[in-house]
N, C-alpha and C positions, 0 to 999 in steps of 0.2 A: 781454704774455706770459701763456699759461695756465698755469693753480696745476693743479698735478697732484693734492694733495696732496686736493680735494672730488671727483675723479671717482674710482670705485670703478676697480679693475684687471680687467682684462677677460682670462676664461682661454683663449678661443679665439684669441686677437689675441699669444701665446705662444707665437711658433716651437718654442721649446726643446721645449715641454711638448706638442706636436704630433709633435713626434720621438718623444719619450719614452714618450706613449701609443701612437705606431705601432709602436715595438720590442716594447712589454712586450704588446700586442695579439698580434701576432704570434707571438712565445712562448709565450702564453695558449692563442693556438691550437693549437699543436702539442703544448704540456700537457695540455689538453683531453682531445684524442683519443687520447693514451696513458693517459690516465686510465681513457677511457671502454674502451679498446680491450682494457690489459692483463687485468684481472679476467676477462672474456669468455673472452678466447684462453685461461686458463689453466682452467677451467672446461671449455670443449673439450677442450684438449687430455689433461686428469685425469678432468673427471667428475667433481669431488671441491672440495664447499665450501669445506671443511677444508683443502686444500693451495691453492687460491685464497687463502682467509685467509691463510695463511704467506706469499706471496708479499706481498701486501699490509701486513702489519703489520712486516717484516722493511724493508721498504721504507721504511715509515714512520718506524721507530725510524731507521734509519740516515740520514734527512735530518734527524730530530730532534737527531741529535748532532751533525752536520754543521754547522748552521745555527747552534751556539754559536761557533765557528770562520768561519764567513760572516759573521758580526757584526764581528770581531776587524776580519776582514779590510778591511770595507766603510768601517770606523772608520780603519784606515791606509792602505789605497790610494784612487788615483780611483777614484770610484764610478762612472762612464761605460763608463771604461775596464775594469771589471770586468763590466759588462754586455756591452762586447763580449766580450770574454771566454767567459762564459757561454755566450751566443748560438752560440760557434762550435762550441763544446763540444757543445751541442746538435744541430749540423749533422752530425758524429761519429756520435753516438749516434742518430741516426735514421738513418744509410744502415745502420747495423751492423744496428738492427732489418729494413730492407729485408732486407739482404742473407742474414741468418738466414731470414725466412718464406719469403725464393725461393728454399732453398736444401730446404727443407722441414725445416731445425736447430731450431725451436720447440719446446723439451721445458721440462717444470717446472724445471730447471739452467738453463738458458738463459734464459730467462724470468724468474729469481730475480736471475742477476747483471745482465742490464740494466734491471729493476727498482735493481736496486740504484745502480746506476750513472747513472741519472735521477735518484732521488732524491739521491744524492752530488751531482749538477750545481744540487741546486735549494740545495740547502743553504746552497754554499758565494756561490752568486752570486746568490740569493734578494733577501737582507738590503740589499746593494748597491743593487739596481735600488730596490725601496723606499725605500732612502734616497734614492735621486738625490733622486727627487722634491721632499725640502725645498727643494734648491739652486735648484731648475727654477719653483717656483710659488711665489709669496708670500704669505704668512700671509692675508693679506685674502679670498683666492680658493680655501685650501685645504679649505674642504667642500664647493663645489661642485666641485673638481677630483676629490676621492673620490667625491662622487654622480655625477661623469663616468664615476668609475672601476668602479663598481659597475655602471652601466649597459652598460659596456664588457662586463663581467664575464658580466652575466645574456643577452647579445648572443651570446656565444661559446656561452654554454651552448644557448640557441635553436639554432646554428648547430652547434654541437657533435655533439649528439645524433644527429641523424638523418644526418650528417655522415659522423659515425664508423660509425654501422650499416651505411649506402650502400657505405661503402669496406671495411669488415671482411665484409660478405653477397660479396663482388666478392677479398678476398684480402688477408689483413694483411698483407702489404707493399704496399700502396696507403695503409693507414697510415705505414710507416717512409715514404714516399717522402714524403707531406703533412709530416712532423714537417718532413723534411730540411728543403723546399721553405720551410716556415715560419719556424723556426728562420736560414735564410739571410737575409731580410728580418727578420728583426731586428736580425742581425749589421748588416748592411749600415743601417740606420735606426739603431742606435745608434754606428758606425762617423762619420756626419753629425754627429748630437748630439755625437761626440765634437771634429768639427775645429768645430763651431759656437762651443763652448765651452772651445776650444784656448784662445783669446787670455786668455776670463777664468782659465784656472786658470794661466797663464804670469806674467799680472799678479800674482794671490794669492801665487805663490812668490818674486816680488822684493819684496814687500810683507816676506813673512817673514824673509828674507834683510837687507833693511833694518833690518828688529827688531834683530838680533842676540838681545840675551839671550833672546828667544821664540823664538827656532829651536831653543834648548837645550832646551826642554821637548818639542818632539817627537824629537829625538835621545834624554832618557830615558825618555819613553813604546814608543819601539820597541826598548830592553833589555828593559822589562818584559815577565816571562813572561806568554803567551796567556793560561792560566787566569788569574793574576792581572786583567786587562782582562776576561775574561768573568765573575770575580767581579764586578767594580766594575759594568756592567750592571745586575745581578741585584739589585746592594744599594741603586743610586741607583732602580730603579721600584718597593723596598720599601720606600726612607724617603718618597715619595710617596702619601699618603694618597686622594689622587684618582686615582691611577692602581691603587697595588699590591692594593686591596682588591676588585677586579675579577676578578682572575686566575685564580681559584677556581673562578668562577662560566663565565669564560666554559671553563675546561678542562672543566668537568661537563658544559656543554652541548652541546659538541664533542663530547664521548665518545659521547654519548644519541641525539643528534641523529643525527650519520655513523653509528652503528652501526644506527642505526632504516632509516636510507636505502640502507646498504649491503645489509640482513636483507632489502627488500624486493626490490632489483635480485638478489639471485642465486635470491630466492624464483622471481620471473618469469623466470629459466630454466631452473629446474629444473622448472619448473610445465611449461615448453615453447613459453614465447612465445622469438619469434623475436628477434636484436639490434636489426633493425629497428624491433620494436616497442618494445622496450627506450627505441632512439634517440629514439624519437614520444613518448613518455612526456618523454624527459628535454628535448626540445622545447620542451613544454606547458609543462614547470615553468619553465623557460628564460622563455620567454613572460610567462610572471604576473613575472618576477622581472626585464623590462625595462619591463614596466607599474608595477613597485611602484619600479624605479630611475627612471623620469622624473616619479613623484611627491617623491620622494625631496629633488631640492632644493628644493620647498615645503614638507616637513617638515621638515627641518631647521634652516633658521633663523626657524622659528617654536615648535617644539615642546622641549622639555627633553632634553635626551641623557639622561638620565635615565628619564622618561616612558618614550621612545620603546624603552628596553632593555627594559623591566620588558614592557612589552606587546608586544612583537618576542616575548619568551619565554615570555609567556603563549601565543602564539598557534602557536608551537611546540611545545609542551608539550602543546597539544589536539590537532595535526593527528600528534603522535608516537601517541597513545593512539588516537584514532580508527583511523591505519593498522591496528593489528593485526587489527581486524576488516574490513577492508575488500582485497579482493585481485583486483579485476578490473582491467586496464589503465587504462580510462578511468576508476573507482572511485582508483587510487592516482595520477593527474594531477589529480585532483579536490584533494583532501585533501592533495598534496602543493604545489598552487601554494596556497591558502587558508592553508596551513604555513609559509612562504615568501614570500610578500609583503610584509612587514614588513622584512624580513633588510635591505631595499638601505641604506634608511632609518638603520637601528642601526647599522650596517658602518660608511655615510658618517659617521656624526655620533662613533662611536667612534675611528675610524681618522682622523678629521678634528681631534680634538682631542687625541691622543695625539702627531699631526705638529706639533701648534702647538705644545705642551707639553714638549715635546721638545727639548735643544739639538743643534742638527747634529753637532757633536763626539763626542758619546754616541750618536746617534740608531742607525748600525748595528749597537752591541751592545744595547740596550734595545729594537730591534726585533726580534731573535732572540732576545733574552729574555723578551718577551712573544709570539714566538712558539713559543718552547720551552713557557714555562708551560703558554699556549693551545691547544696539542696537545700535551702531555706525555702527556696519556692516546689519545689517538689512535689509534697504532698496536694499541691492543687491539679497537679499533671493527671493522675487517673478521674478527678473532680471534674478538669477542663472535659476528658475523655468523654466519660459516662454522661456529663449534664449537657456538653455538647453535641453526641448521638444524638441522642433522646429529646433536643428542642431544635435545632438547625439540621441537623444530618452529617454525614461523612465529609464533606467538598467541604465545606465551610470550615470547621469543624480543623482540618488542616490545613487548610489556608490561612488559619491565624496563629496554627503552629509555626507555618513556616514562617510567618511574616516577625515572631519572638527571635527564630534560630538569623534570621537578617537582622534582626535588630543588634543581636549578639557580634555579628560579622562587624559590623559598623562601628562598636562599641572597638573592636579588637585591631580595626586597619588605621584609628587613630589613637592608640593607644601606645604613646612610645616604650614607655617600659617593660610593655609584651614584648614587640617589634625587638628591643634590644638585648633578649636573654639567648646566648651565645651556646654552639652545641657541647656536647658532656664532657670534650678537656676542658670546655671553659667554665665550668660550675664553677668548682672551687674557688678558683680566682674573682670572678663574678661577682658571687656571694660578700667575699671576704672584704669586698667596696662597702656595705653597709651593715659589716656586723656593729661598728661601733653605735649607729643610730638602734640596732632593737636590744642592743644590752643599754643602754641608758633607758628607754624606756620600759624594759624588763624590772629595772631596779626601782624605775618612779611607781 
């Protein structure tokens, strides 16, 4: 008989986690190009940075809050089942977009509430699809499953860009029609994962049911009120010393960073470049950021998650400051993939040891809680954008981008708890130093 226990686990050779990356790929996709699509169309349609910004930041705030709430959720239901979910929700909300541009209904109201109502989808079923993931991959395989996932990431964006231009130069709703189209094959790929995984969650429930007295604990866990559970989150990744002392850092440079990259894309079309070229741009950056994700898992478990933060945001923090003098197409792909090639790397090895670190049980309120921190400032990023165009200009405008993404660097090179998180053999071990502090505070 073969000993399982000396072959490493193999992630490709993971049906489940083949579904799971084809759903949330899929999704991805259709996320993308609503990304990519909404700012444009509302620019067009206004002419007006400043009321793009509003679209965008109102958006943001309202998945921000949603996503505390997505957490709750993702903690008491299947989490499969709320992917499908999601998925379908999303099928909704892309014909409605069709049906609004063919109808020529695109005005800044229009615009503002299915913004709004995208981000309300992401919020709530967000949290979910991320957690699946614990259930789906096992610890031994989870940073190369995030350096899969990052490449995955930077793949879309490649695809994305010129993607989105080709369809939006041609008529946004060749957008809603892609969302729809996208959005359906996930439903449908997580629909699979779900009957795939039918038997195991069938088993887990006579498992509990056998318990007795442990069936009681989740009958009073779902009394307790929502905030109360989105409290407990927030307070288990602060009594964690290796996780909560990050949080800071990574909000500062969310804010600097997106606001620097937002300040450039509505520069270039106010400048008068075309979407398309927009797309070719966001291409390029795409490009360098599936070169720096198949580097990614040879960084990782050789290099320090630590390391690898601190110089991820060094090199962000140069290519924020360079931009502002730099504004020709090819000059801002330049400087933006040089910017960005580090990112796949940090992602994986943060996002890899945060899932290890993590117990399943909590994982989808401590992931909306560290998504909440992580973009708590966020939605002022297209805000900073649009109202800084439009009263200072470009130069300025990221020059106080960059000088956030430095404040972040500073925050992160005295920060010993980053400094000290060790590469992907070392998680588990790592972790396992302060689980006793976030299960007594989990309990308090």
């Amino acid at each position: 008989m073969t000993s399982t226990t000396d072959a490493p686990p193999r992630l490709w050779s993971n049906r489940g986690y083949v579904l799971w990356l084809t759903s949330d790929t899929a999704k991805g996709l259709a996320t993308s190009l609503f990304s990519f699509a909404i700012p444009l169309v509302a620019l067009f349609i206004t002419n007006d940075p400043a009321q793009a910004g509003i679209i965008g930041g109102i958006g943001m705030a309202v998945r921000l809050v949603i996503t505390l709430f997505g957490g709750v959720f993702a903690d008491r239901h299947d989490r499969v089942s709320m992917m499908l979910v999601g998925a379908t929700a999303g099928v909704a909300l892309g014909a409605a977009f069709m049906l609004l541009a063919l109808t020529d209904a695109l005005t800044f109201a229009t615009l503002l509430v299915v913004e709004v109502l995208m981000a309300a989808r992401a919020g709530a079923f967000e949290p979910a699809s991320e957690s699946a993931l614990k259930e789906i991959v096992p610890d031994g395989v989870m940073g190369r499953a995030q350096a899969a996932n990052q490449g995955r990431d930077a793949a879309l964006q490649l695809a994305g860009g010129p993607l989105g231009g080709m369809l939006l130069a041609a008529g946004a709703w060749l957008i809603g029609l892609a969302m729809t189209v996208s959005y359906a094959v996930a439903a449908a790929t997580a629909w699979w994962l779900k009957r795939m995984t039918g038997a195991d969650a069938q088993a887990s429930d006579l498992d509990d049911a056998a318990q007795g007295p442990a069936s009681d604990a989740s009958a009073a866990r779902a009394e307790r009120g929502m905030l109360r559970e989105i409290r407990e989150g927030f307070v288990w990744l602060f009594s964690r010393p290796d996780l909560g002392g990050v949080l800071l850092i990574i909000t500062v440079i969310n804010l600097g960073f997106n606001a620097a990259s937002t300040s450039v894309v509505y520069a270039l079309q106010q400048d008068g470049h075309s979407e398309l070229t927009i797309g070719v741009i966001s291409a390029a950056i795409g490009a360098v950021m599936l070169v720096g994700a198949l580097v990614a898992p040879t960084l990782v478990p050789r290099v320090k998650a630590g390391t690898l933060t601190i110089v991820g945001l060094m090199t962000t923090t140069a290519g924020a400051l360079v931009m502002s003098v730099v504004d020709t197409p090819l000059g801002v792909a330049i400087v933006f993939g040089a910017a960005v090639f580090l990112l796949p790397s940090l992602n994986a090895a943060m996002m890899g040891y945060f899932m290890v670190a993590t117990p399943s049980r909590l994982l989808g309120r401590a992931n909306s809680a560290a998504g909440v921190l992580g973009m708590g400032a966020m939605p002022l990023a297209p805000l900073i954008a649009g109202f800084g165009l439009a009263w200072v200009g470009r130069t300025p405008t990221i020059l106080f981008c960059a000088a956030l993404c430095a404040v972040a660097l500073l925050l992160a090179v005295f920060n010993k708890p980053l400094r000290s998180l060790p590469a992907e053999a070392g998680w588990a071990a790592h972790a396992k130093q302060f689980e006793d502090a976030g299960a007594t505070a989990s309990v308090g």
